[in-house]
C-alpha positions as CSV (number, residue, x, y, z in Angstrom):
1,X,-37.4,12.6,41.6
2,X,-39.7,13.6,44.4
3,X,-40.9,10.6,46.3
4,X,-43.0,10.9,48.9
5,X,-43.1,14.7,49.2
6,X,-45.3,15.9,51.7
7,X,-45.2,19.7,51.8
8,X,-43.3,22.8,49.5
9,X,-42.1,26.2,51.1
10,X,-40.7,29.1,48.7
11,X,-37.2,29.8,49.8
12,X,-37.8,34.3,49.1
13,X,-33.7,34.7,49.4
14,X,-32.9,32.5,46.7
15,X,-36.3,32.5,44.7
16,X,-36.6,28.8,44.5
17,X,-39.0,26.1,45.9
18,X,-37.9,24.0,48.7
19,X,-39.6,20.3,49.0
20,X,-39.9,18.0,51.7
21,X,-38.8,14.0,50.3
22,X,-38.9,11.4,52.1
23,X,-38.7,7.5,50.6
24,X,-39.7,4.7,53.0
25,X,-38.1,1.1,53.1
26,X,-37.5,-1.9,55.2
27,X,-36.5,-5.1,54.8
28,X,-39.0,-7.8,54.7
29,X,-39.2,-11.3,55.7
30,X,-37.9,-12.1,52.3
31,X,-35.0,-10.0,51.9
32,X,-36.0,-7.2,50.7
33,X,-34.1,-4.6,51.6
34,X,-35.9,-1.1,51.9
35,X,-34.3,2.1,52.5
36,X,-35.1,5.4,54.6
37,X,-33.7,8.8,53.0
38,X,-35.6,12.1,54.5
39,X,-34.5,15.2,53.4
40,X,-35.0,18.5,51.4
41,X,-34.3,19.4,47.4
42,X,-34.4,22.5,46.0
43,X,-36.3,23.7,42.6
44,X,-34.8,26.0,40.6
45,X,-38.3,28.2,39.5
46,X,-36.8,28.8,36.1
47,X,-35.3,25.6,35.1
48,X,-36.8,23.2,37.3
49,X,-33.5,21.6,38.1
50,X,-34.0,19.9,41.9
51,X,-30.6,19.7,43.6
52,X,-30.5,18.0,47.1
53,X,-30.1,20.4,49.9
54,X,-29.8,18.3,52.8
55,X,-30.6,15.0,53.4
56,X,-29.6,11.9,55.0
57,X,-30.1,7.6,55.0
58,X,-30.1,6.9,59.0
59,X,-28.8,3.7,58.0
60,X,-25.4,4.2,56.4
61,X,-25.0,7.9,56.1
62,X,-22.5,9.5,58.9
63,X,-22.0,13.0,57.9
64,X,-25.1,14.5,59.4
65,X,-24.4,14.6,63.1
66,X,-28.7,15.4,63.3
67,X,-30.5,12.6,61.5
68,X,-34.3,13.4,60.5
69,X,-36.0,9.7,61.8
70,X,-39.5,10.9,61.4
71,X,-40.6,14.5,59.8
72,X,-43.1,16.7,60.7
73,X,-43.6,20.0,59.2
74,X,-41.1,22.8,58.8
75,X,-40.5,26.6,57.3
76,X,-38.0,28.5,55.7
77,X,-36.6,31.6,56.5
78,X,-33.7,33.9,55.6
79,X,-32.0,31.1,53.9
80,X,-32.6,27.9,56.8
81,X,-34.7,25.6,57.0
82,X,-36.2,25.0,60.0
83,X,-37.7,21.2,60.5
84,X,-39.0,19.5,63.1
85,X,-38.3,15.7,63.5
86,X,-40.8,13.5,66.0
87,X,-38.4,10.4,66.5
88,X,-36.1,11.8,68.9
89,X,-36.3,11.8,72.7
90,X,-37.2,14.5,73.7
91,X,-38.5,15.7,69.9
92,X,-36.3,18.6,68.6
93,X,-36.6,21.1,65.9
94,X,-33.4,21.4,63.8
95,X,-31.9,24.5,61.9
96,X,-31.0,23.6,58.2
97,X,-28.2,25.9,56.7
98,X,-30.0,26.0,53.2
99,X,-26.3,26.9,51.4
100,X,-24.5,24.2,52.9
101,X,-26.7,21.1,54.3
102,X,-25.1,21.8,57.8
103,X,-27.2,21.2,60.3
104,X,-27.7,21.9,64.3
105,X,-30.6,21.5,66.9
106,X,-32.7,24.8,67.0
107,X,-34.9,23.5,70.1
108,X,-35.7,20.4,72.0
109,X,-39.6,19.9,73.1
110,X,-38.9,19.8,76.7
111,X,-39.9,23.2,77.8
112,X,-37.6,24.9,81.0
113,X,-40.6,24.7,82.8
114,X,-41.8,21.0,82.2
115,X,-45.5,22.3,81.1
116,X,-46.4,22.5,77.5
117,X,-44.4,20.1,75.6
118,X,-46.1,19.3,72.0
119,X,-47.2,16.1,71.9
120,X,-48.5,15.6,68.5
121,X,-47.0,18.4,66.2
122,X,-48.9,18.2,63.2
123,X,-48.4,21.3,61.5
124,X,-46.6,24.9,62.3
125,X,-45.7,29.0,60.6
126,X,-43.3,31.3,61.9
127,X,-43.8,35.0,62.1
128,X,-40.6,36.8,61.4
129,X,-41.5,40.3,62.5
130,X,-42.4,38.7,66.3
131,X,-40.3,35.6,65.7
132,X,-43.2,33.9,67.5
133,X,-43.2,30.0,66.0
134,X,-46.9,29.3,66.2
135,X,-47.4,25.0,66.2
136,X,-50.3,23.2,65.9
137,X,-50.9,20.3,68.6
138,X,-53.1,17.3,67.3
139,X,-53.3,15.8,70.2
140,X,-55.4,18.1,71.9
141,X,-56.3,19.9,69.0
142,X,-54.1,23.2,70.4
143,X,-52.3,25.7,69.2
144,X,-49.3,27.2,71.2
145,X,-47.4,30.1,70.8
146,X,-43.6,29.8,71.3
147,X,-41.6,32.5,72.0
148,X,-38.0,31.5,69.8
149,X,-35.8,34.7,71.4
150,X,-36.8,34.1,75.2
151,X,-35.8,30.3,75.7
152,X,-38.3,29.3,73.4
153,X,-40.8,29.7,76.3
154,X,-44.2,28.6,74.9
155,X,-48.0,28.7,76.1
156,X,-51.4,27.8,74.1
157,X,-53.5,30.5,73.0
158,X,-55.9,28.7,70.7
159,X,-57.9,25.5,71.5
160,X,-60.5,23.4,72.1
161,X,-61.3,24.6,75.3
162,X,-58.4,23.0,77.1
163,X,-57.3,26.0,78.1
164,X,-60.1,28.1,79.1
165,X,-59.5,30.3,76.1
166,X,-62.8,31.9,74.8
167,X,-63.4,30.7,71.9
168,X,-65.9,30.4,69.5
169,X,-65.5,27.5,67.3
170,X,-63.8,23.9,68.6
171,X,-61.0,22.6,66.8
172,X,-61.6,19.1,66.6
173,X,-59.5,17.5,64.1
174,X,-57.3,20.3,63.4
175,X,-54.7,19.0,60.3
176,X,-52.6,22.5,59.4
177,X,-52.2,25.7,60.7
178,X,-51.3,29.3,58.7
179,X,-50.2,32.5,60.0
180,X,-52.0,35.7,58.6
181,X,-49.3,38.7,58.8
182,X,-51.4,41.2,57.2
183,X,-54.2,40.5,59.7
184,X,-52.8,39.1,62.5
185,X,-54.2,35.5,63.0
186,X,-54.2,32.5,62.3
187,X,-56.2,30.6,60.0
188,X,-56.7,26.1,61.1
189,X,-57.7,23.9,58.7
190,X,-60.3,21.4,60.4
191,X,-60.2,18.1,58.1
192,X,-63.4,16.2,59.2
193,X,-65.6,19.1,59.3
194,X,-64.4,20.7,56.3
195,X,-63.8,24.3,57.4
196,X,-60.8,26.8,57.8
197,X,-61.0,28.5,61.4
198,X,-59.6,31.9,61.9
199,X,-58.3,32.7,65.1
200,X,-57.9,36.5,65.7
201,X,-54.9,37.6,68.7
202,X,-56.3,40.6,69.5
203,X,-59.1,39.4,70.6
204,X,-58.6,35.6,71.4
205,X,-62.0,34.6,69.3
206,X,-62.2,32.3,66.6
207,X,-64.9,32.5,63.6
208,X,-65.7,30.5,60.6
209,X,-63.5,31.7,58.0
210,X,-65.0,29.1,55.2
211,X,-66.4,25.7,54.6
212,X,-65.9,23.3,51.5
213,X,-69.7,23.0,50.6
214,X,-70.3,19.5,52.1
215,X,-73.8,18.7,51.5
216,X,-75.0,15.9,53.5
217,X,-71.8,14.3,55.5
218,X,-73.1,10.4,55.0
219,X,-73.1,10.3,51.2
220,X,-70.3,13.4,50.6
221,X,-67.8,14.9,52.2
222,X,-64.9,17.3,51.6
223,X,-62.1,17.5,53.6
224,X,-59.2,19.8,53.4
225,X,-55.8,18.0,54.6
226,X,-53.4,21.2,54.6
227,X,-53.6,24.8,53.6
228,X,-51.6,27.5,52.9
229,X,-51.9,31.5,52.4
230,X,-51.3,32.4,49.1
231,X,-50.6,36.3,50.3
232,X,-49.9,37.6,46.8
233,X,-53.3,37.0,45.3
234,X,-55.4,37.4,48.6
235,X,-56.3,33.9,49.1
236,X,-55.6,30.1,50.6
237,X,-55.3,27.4,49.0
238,X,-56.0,23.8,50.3
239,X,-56.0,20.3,49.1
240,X,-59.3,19.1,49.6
241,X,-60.0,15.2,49.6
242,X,-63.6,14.8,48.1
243,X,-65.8,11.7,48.9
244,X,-68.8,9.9,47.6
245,X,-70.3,7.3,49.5
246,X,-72.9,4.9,47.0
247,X,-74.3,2.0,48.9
248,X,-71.5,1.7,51.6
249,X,-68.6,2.2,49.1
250,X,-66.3,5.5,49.0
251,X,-65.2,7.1,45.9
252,X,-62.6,9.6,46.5
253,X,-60.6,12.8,44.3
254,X,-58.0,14.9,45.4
255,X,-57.8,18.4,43.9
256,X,-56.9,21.8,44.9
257,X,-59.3,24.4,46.3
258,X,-59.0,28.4,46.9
């Protein structure tokens, strides 16, 4: 089963989805014993068989020389995964052979130059033409660019005026980030205020790119946790969190918006 999954990528080599799992336990002041297994399982598109790709219990299982301790986000491309894990010091970004389960550390997060380490990764895409690895900082609500052929040298080029970028909108509680090949930008989901941001490159200005109809913010709200571009049919699609508020108490829905 899928417990805990958190995010899905589509694995183009293979045609198959790959899903993020991840199961929590500890043990408890009365025994109970509770287990920790993070890893990823592949679905078969035609069957919907899930086989285990890679994954891993940090307690008992030694045949993974890099365990994941704490996920972030990751992406998929030409047949590896590429996953980000927050627990280790410094945080690294491990490369996941999507045949075999192997695994081996892509990149650390202490840059060459000691400036611009991530802090908070929340969310990241990958562009495969540049091989730029764009990742979203939600800690100062940045994003950075990192460069994964030159010693994964990395700068920000969209914030919340951090920087000194010229920007039109703040991102101020920026939960995912998507990268727009066709027209070069990137598009940041901002939970709290309910909008998608689009941030162009050529021009280093971000604009509205839509809003999730919230009417009046202190008796409903809508807010989009993650995103992604659905390039096929011309369109994202987020998962929108919708709440009432009646007489101090919140009601809230989950569905799925485009």
């Amino acid at each position: 089963s899928l417990v805990g999954t958190e995010a899905i990528r589509f694995d183009q080599q293979a045609n198959r989805l790959i899903a993020d799992t991840q199961f929590n336990q500890l043990t408890n002041d009365i025994g109970v014993v509770y287990e920790r297994w993070y890893g990823l399982v592949a679905i078969d598109l035609a069957t919907g068989v899930r086989t285990v790709v890679s994954g891993n219990n940090v307690q008992t299982d030694e045949n993974y020389a890099f365990k994941i301790i704490i996920p972030a986000d990751y992406f998929v491309d030409n047949g590896f995964a590429y996953y980000y894990d927050r627990r280790p010091t410094p945080e690294r970004m491990l490369k996941i052979n999507l045949t075999t389960g192997e695994r081996t550390e892509w990149f650390s997060n202490s840059a060459e130059n000691k400036k611009y380490n991530l802090k908070v990764l929340k969310s990241l895409d990958y562009d495969p033409a540049t091989k730029f690895l764009y990742a979203l900082d939600a800690a100062i609500d940045s994003v950075f660019k990192i460069d994964t052929q030159n010693g994964f040298t990395r700068g920000p080029i969209a914030s919340n005026g951090n920087f000194g970028e010229s920007t039109a909108l703040n991102y101020v509680s920026a939960s995912a980030l998507s990268w727009d090949q066709l027209n070069q930008r990137l598009l940041v989901t901002n939970q709290l205020e309910g909008t998608i941001n689009a941030y162009q490159l050529s021009t280093g200005v971000s604009s509205l790119f839509c809003e999730f109809g919230i009417k009046d913010p202190t008796t409903e709200r809508a807010i989009p946790t993650d995103s992604v571009l659905d390039v096929a049919n011309g369109r994202i699609l987020s998962i929108v969190k919708y709440q009432q508020v009646v007489d101090g108490s919140i009601t809230s829905t989950g569905r799925i918006d485009s």
